[in-house]
N, C-alpha and C positions, 0 to 999 in steps of 0.2 A: 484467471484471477477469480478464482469461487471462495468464500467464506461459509464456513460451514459451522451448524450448531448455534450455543450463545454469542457469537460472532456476527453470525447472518442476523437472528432475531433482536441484536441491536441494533444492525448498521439497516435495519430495513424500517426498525421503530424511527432513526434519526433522520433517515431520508422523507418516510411519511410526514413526519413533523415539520421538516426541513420547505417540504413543496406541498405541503396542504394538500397531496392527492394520495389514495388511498391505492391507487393503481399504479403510480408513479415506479414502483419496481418495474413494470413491462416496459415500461419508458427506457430505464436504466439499461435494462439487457440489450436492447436495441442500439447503446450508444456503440460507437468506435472503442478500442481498449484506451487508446491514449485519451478520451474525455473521459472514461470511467475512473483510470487512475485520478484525475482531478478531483471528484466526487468522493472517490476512496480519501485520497488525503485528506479532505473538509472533515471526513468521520473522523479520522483517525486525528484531527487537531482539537475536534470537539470531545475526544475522550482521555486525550492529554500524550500522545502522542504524535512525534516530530517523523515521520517519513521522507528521505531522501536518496536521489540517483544521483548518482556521482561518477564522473569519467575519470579513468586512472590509464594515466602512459603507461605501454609495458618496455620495462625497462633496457634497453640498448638497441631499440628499435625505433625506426621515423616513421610517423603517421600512424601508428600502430596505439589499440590503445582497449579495457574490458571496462565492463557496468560494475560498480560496488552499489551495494545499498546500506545505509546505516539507519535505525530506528532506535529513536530517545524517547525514554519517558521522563514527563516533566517532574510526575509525584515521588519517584524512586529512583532517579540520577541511573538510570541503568543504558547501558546502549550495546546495541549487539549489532553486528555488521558482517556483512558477508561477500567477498573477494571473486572476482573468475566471473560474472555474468557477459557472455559472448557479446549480446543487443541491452540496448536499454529497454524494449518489453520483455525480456527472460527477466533482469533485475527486478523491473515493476510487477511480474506474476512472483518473483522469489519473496521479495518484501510483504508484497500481501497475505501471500499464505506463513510467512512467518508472526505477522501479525493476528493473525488469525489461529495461529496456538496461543500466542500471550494472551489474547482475550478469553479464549476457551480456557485456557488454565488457570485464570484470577476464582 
C-alpha cells in the first residue's frame, strides 16, 4: 500500500495536519498494514471518498469465499469496484493503489 505522486503529497499534507507532527509519516510506516488501512481510509473520507472490503461467497461452494473492494465518490456519484481479491490485505493494497490513480489523475 504506497501512494505515489499528488497522492502521497496530500495524504502526507492530511496526516501532518491531522497529528500536529511533522515526522508523523515515520510513525505511519512503522504501523501494521491493517492500522494503516484505517488511517488510509480517514484520508480517503477527508477527501470525499468512501473505501470498502467486502466478503463475497463464491458461488456453489461452503465456507469458500474472495475480497471485493468498492470506492465511491461523494462529489461525482461514481463507484468503481473490483472482483477476485484472494485475502482481505490484497483487496486493501488493490483499493489503495487504485485510489491513488483517481487522485493522481484529478
Amino acid at each position: 500500500m504506497r501512494l505515489t505522486g499528488e497522492a502521497k503529497e496530500e495524504f502526507y499534507k492530511w496526516l501532518n495536519h491531522k497529528s500536529g507532527l511533522s515526522q508523523y509519516k515515520y510513525t505511519f510506516s512503522g504501523l501494521s498494514p491493517s492500522m494503516q488501512w484505517g488511517v488510509y481510509q480517514d484520508w480517503a473520507d477527508s477527501i470525499g471518498y468512501l473505501v470498502e472490503i467486502l466478503v463475497v461467497p463464491i458461488e456453489n461452494t461452503l465456507y469458500r469465499f474472495e475480497f471485493d473492494f468498492t470506492i465511491y465518490n461523494q462529489n461525482e456519484q461514481i463507484e468503481i469496484s473490483e472482483l477476485g481479491c484472494k485475502t482481505r490485505q490484497e483487496a486493501r493494497n488493490a483499493a489503495i493503489e487504485k485510489l491513488n490513480e483517481i487522485v493522481n489523475e484529478k
